[in-house]
C-alpha positions in Angstrom: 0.0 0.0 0.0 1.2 3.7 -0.8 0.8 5.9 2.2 0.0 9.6 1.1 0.1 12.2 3.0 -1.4 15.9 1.3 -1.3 19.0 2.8 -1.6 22.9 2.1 -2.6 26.1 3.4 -6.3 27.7 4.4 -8.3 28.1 1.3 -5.9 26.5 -1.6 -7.9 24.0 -2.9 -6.9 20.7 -0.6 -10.9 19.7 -1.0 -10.7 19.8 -4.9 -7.6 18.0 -5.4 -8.8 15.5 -2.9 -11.9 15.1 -4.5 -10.3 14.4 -7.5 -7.7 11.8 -6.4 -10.5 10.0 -4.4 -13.0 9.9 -7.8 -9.7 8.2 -9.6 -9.6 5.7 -7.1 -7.6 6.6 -4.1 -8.3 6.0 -0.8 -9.0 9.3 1.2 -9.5 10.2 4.9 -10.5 13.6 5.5 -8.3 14.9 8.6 -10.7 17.7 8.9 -13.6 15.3 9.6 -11.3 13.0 11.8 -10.8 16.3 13.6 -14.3 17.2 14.3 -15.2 13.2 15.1 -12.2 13.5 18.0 -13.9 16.5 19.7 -17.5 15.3 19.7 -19.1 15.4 23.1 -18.2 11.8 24.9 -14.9 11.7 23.5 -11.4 12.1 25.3 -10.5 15.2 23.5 -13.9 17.3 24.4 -13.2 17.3 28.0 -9.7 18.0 27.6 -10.6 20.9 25.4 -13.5 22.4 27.7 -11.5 22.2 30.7 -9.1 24.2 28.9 -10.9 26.9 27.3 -14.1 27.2 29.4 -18.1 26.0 28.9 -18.0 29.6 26.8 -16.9 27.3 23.7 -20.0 25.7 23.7 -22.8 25.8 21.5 -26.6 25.4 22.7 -26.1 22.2 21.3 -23.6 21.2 24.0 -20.7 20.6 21.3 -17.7 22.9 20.5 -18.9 26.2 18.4 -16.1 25.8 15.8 -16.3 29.4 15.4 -16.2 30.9 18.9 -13.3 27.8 19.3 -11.2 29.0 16.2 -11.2 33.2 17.3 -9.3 32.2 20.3 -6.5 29.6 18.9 -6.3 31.9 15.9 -5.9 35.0 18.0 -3.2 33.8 20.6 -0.4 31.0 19.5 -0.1 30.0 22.6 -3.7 28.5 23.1 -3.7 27.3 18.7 -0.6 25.1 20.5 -2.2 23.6 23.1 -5.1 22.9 21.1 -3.0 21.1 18.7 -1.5 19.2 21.5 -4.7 18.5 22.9 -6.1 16.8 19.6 -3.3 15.5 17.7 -2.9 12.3 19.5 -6.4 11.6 19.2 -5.8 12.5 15.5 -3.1 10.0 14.9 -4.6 7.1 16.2 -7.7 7.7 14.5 -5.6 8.1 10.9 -3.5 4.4 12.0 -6.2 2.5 12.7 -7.7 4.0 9.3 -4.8 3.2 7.8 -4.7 -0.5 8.8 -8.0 -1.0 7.6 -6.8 -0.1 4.2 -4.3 -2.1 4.0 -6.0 -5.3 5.4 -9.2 -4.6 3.2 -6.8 -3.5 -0.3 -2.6 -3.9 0.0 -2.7 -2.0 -3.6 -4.7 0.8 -2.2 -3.1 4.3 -2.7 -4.1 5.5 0.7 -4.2 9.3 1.3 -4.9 11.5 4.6 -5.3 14.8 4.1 -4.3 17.1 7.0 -3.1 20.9 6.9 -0.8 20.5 9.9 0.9 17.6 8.5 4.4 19.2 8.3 4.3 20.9 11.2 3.2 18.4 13.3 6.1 16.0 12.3 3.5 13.8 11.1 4.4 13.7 7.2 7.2 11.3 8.0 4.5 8.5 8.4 3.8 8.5 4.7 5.6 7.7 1.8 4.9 10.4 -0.4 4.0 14.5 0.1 1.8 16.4 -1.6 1.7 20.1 -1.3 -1.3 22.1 -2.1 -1.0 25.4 -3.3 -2.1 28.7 -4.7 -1.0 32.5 -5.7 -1.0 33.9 -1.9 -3.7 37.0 -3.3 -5.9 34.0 -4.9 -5.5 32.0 -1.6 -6.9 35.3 0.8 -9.8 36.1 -1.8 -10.4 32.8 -1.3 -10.4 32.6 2.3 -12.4 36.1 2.6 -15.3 34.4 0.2 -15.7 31.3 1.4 -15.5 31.9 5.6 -16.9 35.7 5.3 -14.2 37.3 6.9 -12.8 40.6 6.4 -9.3 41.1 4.5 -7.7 41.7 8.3 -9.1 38.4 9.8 -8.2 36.1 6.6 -4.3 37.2 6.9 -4.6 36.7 10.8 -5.5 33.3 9.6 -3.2 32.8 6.8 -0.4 34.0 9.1 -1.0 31.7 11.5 0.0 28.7 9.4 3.3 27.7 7.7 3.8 30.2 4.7 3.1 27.7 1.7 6.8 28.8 -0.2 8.4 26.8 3.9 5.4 23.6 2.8 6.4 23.2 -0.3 10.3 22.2 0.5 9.0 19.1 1.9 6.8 18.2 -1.6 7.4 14.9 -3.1 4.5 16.5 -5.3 2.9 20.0 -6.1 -0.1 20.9 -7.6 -0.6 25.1 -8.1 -4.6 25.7 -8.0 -4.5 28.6 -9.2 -5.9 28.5 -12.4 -8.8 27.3 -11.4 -10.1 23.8 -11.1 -10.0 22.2 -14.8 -5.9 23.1 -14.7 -6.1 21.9 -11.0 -8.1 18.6 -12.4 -5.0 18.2 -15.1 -2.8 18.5 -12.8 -4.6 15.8 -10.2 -4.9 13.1 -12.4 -1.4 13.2 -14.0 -0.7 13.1 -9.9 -2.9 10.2 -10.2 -0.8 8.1 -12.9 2.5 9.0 -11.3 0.8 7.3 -7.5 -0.5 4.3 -9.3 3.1 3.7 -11.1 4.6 3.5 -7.2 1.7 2.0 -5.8 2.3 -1.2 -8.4 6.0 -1.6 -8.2 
């Protein structure tokens, strides 16, 4: 089995590609929705997180307002760390186990996670290829601004607050520039695709 690990900034077009690479055939686990499944109420990481921040997280649902959540780690490095410390373990043993599965259930599989603190957590040296997301950094803060409704301030704040994409991209067994728009950004995906199947067979 390939291991694939894919990665890139806020708002550069991770969920395209990813879409792509899974519609070809890949295997794909979404580290944004094994990031939300970690903090649901009942599991270890929701306590942790509400006895770090406070009840004032909280939704009227009882889970953790991602919003409210995200203006305090994105505002203070200090508590984005200790978020990240909180979760990531979690995280990891959630993307293993998912990973064993894969392998059991196909050893051909081309498995990719998806994760946009891969590199800086370490955790891209688990994989056997890298792909690095990105975009022109004007193109990646309309995006940002569009899509979460933030002013031009708040989507730099955010931007800033993750490894610049130029540091990312020295890592990159592979690169795919979105910023033409998605059919280039398809092109570019599915060429991706013939290159992962070649090591994937050998």
């Amino acid at each position: 089995m390939l291991k694939v690990g894919l990665t890139g900034g806020i708002a550069t077009g991770k969920s395209y590609v990813v879409s792509v690479l899974r519609e070809l055939g890949c295997e794909v686990l979404d580290a944004d929705l094994t990031a939300r499944e970690v903090v649901e109420p009942g599991q270890p990481a929701f306590n942790e997180i509400v006895s770090h921040f406070g009840h004032e997280i909280l939704g009227q649902d009882g889970k953790i307002d991602r919003a409210k959540l995200g203006a305090i780690v994105f505002a203070d490095a200090g508590h984005r760390e200790k978020l990240n410390a909180i979760i990531h373990p979690h995280i990891f043993e959630l993307q293993a186990r998912w990973l064993a599965e894969v392998a059991g259930r196909d050893p051909q599989a081309i498995a990719i996670i998806d994760a946009a603190l891969m590199i800086e957590t370490g955790s891209y040296r688990r994989f056997d290829k890298l792909i690095v997301v990105y975009c022109d950094p004007e193109i990646q803060l309309e995006r940002l601004m569009l899509r979460n409704h933030l002013s031009r301030d708040e989507a730099l704040a955010r931007i800033s607050a993750q490894m610049p994409s130029a540091e990312k991209l020295k890592y990159a067994d592979f690169t795919i520039n979105t910023s033409l728009g998605l059919e280039d950004t398809r092109q570019q995906a599915e060429a991706l695709y013939t290159q992962l199947y070649a090591f994937s067979s050998v």
